[in-house]
Structure formats: C-alpha cells, structure tokens
C-alpha positions in Angstrom: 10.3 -15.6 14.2 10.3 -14.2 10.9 6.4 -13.7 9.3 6.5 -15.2 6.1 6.1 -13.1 2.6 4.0 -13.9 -0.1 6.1 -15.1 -2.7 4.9 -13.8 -5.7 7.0 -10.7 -8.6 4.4 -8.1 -6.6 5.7 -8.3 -3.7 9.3 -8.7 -4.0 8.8 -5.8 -5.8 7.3 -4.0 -3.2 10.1 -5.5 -0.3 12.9 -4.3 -3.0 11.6 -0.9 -3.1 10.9 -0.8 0.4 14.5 -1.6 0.8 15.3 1.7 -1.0 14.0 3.9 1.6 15.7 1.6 4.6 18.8 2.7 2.2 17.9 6.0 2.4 17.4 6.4 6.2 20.9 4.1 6.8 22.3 7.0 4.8 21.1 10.0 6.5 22.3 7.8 9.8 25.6 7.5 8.7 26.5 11.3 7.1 24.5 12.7 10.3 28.2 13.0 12.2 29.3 14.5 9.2 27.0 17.9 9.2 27.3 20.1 6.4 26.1 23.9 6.1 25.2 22.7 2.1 23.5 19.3 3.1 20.5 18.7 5.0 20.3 15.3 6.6 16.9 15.5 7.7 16.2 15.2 3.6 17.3 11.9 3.3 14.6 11.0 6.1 12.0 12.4 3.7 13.1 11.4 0.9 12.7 7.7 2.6 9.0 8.2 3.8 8.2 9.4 0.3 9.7 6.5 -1.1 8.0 3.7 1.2 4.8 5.6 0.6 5.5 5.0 -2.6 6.2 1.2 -2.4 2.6 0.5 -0.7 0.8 2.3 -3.1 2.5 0.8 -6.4 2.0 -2.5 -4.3 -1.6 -2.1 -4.2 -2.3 -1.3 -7.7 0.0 -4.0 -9.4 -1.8 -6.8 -6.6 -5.2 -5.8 -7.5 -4.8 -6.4 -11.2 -3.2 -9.5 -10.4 -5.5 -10.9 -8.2 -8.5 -9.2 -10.5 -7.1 -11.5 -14.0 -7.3 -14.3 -11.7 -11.0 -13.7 -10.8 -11.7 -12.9 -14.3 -10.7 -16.0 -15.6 -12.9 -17.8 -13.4 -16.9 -18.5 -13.1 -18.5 -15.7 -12.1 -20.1 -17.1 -9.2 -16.5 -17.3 -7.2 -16.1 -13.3 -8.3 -16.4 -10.8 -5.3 -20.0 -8.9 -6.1 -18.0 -6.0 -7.1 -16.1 -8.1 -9.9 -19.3 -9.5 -10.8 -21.0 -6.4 -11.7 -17.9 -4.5 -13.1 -18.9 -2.4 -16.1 -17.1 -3.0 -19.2 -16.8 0.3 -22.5 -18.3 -1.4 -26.0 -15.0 -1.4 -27.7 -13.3 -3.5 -25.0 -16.4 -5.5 -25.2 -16.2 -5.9 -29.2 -12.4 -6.8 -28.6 -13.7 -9.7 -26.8 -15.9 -10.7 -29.8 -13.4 -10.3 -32.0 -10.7 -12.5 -29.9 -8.3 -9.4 -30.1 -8.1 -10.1 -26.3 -9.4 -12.8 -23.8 -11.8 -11.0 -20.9 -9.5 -11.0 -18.5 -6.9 -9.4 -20.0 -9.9 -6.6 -21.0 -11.4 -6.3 -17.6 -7.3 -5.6 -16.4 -6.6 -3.4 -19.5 -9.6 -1.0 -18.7 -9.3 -1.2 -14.5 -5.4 0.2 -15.0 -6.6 2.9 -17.2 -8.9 3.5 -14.4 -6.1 3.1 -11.8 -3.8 5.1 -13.5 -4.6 8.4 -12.2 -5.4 7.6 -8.4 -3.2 7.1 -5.5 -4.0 4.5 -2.9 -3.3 6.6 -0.1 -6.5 6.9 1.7 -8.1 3.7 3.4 -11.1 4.4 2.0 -9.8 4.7 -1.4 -8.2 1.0 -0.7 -11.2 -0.4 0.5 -13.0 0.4 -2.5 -10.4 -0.7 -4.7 -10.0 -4.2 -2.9 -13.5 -4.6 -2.9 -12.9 -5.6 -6.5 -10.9 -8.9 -5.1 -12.5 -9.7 -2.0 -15.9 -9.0 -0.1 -14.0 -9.4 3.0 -13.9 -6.4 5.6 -10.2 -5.9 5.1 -8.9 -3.4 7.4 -10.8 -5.2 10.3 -9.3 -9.0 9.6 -5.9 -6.7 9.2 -5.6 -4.8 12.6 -6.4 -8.5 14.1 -3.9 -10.7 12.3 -1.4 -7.1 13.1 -1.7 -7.7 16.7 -1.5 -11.3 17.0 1.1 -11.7 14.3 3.2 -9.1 16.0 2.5 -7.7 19.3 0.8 -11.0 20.8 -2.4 -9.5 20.9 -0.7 -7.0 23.4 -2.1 -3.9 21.8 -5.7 -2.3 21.2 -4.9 -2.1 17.8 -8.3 -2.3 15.5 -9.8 -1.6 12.8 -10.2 2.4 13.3 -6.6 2.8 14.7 -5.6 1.1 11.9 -6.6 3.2 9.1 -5.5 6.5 11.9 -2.1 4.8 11.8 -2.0 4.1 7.8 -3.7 8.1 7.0 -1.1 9.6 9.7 2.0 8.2 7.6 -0.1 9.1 3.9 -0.8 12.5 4.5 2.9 13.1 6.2 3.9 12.1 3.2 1.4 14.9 1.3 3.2 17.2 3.5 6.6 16.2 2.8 5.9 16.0 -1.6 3.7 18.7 -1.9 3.9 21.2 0.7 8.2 20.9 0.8 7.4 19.6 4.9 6.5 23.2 5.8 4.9 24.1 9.3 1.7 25.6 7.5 2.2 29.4 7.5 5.9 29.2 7.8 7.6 29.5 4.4 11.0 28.7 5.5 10.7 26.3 9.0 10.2 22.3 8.0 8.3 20.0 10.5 11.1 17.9 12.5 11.8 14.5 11.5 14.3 11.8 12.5 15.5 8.6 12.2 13.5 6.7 14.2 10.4 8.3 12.9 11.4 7.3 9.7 11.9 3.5 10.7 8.6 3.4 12.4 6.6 4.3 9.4 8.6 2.1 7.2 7.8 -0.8 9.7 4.0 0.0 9.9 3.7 0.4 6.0 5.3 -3.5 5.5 3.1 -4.6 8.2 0.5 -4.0 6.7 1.3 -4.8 3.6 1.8 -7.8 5.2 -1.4 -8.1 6.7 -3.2 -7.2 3.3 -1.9 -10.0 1.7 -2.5 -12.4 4.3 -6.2 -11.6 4.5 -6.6 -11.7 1.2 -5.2 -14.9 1.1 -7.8 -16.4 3.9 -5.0 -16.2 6.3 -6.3 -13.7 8.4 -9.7 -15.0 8.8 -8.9 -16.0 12.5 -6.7 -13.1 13.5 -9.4 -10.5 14.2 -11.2 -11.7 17.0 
C-alpha cells in the first residue's frame, strides 16, 4: 500500500527533485553494459546521492518557513516555546511598526537569512531547527511511525539508529562533494559505490522525509511505541 504524501508545493518539490537522482541512478544502470575508458559510471551513482542529499535538505528549510509563517500568524500561546521566544533585529521590528511588513512575513524574512548559510545535514542541526515548529521529540516519534509504517514493526529501528542511518548517508555525501569520494590518503582510488547502494539511500532519505512530515502533522504520535 502506497504511504500517503503531504500534499503541499514543498513537498512535491522535494519528490520532483528526488526523482532527479532516481534519473540519475536509472542512467548509470542503463550505460553500465556500455563501459567506456572516457566515462565513469560509478559517477552518475554519486552524482545521484549528492542530489537526494540535496532534495532533503532544501526540503527542510523551505517546510520550516512554511510551517514557521503559519505559527507566526497565530496567538502565541499555540507557538512551540522556541517560536515564542524567537529574537527579532530592531529594523525588522520597526518594519512591523511601520506596516512595511506583517510579523510573519518578518519573523520568515530574518529566519532565511539565518538559514541561508547552513545545511541541514546533521540530525542535530535538524532538531534544532524543527524545534522552531514543534516541541515534539522528532526523531524518536520518526523511527517509530518508520518501522510500523514500513517494516511492520519488524525492525529495531529507533531513535539512535535513526539519526546513525540519516549521518551515514550525509557525510557519504561530504565525501563524495568535497573530498571527490577519495579513500582518505589515496589521491587517485574512489570509495566503491553501486547501484543498489545508491537506491537504498534514496529510499531512506524519502522515508524519512516522510516520517518528518507526518509527525509534524500529529500523525506520528502513536507510531513510536
């Protein structure tokens, strides 16, 4: 049975560009009978975990500031405490008073500016960040509503293994856009990589996506016990 998406622009936007690196990885598939001595096949592969990497993070930001002008808009007393107390520069204050701009739209103007320059890429770093919409323990309510939503509750998967899983596939990806995939110490040898590799980090990056969303949407509530 398929597990339903949230239907809103973020996320299509983040299954569209996920769909990109599936692209990219049917590619490398396809021209893999077809080896050439001027083509490297295994760089398609990379080139697709960079890219769904890529997807998650971009999906993060743009849902946080949409779920943060929401909040905003509303009494503070339905705010996550982080919203609540969420520190505001004078001149987007006096923008305010002048009715240059309603508060939401200053509290979202100022927390990109913030965002900006820093990759969601480290669980911690998306905890923090999602503290801004939600006081709930996120990665915990995700690995439960993971395992029952797709392995029956079949698996150990929590909270800790989680975040192991969600690192492993962030820093790969480090490896692969900053460091060319070299073994460390090697400056011509590339770490292996294949297609099913590939496919598996894809499919944990959209489940948890997945499971992000759902939480954050009370749908998850349940899941993690």
């Amino acid at each position: 049975m398929a597990v339903p998406r949230p239907q809103t622009r973020q996320f299509e936007a983040f299954m569209t560009n996920l769909s990109y690196a599936r692209r990219m990885v049917e590619t490398g598939r396809m021209l893999t009978p077809f080896k050439s001595p001027t083509i490297d096949i295994d760089d398609f592969y990379r080139a697709a975990w960079v890219q769904a990497v890529a997807a998650i993070d971009h999906w993060l930001h743009e849902e946080v500031l949409r779920r943060v002008a929401e909040l905003a808009a509303k009494d503070s007393p339905e705010m996550p405490s982080a919203l609540r107390v969420y520190a505001l520069p004078l001149h987007r204050v006096e923008a305010v008073q002048r009715g240059d701009v309603t508060l939401p739209e200053a509290v979202v103007d100022h927390l990109r500016d913030k965002l900006a320059a820093q990759s969601l890429q480290h669980p911690g770093k998306i905890s923090e960040v999602l503290k801004l919409v939600t006081d709930k323990k996120v990665w915990y309510l995700s690995a439960g509503w993971i395992n029952k939503t797709f392995f029956q509750g079949r698996t150990s998967l929590n909270e800790k293994t989680l975040r192991s899983r969600y690192l492993e596939i962030t820093q790969r990806r480090n490896k692969i856009a900053h460091d060319a995939d070299l073994i460390d110490g090697d400056l011509k040898q590339r770490r292996p990589i294949d297609e099913a590799a590939v496919n598996d980090a894809i499919d944990w990056i959209e489940r948890i996506a997945l499971a992000i969303a759902h939480v954050l949407d009370d749908e998850g509530e349940q899941s993690a016990g």
